[in-house]
C-alpha positions in Angstrom: 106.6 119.1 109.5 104.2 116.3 109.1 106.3 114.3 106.4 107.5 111.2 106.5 111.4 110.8 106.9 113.1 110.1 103.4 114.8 107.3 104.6 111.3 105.6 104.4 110.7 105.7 100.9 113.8 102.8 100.5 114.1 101.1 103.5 112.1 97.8 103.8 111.2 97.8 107.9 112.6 94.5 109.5 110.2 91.6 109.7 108.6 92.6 106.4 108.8 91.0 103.1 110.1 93.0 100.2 107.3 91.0 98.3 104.2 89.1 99.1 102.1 87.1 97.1 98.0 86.4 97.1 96.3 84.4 95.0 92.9 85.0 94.1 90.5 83.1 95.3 88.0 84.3 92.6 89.6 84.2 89.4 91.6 81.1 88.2 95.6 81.8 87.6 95.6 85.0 89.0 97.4 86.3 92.2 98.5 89.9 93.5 102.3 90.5 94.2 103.1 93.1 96.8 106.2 95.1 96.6 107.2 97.0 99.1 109.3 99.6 99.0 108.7 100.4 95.1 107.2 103.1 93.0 105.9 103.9 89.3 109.1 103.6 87.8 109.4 99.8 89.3 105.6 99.4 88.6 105.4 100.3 85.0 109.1 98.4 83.5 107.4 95.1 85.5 104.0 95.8 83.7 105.0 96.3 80.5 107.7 93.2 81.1 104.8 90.6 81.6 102.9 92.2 78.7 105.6 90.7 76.3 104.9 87.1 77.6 102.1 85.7 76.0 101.0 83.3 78.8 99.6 86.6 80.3 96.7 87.7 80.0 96.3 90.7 82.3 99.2 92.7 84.1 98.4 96.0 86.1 99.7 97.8 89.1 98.8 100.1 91.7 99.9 102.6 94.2 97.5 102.4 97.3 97.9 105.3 98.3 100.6 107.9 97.6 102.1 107.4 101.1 102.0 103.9 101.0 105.3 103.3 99.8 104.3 99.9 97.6 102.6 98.6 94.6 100.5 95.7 94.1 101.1 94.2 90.6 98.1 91.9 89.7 98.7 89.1 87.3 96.6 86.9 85.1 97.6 83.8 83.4 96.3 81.3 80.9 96.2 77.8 82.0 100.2 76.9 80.8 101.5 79.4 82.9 100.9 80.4 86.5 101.8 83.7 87.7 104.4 82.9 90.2 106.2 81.8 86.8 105.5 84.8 84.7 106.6 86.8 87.7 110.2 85.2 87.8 110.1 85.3 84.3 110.0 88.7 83.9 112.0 89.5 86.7 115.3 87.5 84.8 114.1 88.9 81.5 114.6 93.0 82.9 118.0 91.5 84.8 119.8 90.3 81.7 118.0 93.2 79.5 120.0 95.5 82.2 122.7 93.5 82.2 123.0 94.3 78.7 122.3 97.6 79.1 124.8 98.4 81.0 127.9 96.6 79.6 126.6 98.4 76.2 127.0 101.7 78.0 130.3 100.8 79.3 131.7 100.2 76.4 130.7 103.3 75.0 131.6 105.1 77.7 135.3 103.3 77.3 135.4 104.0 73.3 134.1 107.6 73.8 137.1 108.3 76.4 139.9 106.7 74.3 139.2 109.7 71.7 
């Protein structure tokens, strides 16, 4: 068969960068972050993260190409912010939401099982 191992999907090759950043040359305060490795699910919880900070002023993603196993989250900023920052930004914001998240369904799961 013609398909590409599975293994491919989540392994990030050796001597390539999990994420790359371009700035645009066109647009001030706006770059493109490539993920490799990632899918909708990654592409969408990002998105919709940098939609709550109001520094931004355009977040979007893309597949390439359904092969292509990466997305290219584009970023636009106003003039306070850059988005390198709002990138961070969002990525400790969906950590600690997580984070919180999960010790919530822990203990839960630990006051479901005492009954």
């Amino acid at each position: 068969m013609n398909a590409p191992d599975r293994y491919e999907r989540f392994v990030v090759p050796e001597g390539t960068k999990k994420v790359a950043y371009e700035r645009d040359t066109k647009i001030v305060n706006a770059a493109s972050f490539t993920i490799e490795r990632e899918d909708h699910t990654i592409g969408n919880i990002l998105r919709m993260q940098l939609h709550r900070d109001p520094n931004v002023l355009f977040a979007g993603y893309k597949l390439p190409h359904p092969l292509q196993y990466k997305i290219i989250i584009r970023i636009h900023t106003a003039s306070q912010s850059s988005p390198t920052q709002a990138y961070t930004q969002s990525i400790d914001d969906l950590d600690r939401e997580l984070d919180h998240l999960k010790k919530s369904f822990e203990v839960f799961n630990g006051a479901f099982l005492l009954f």
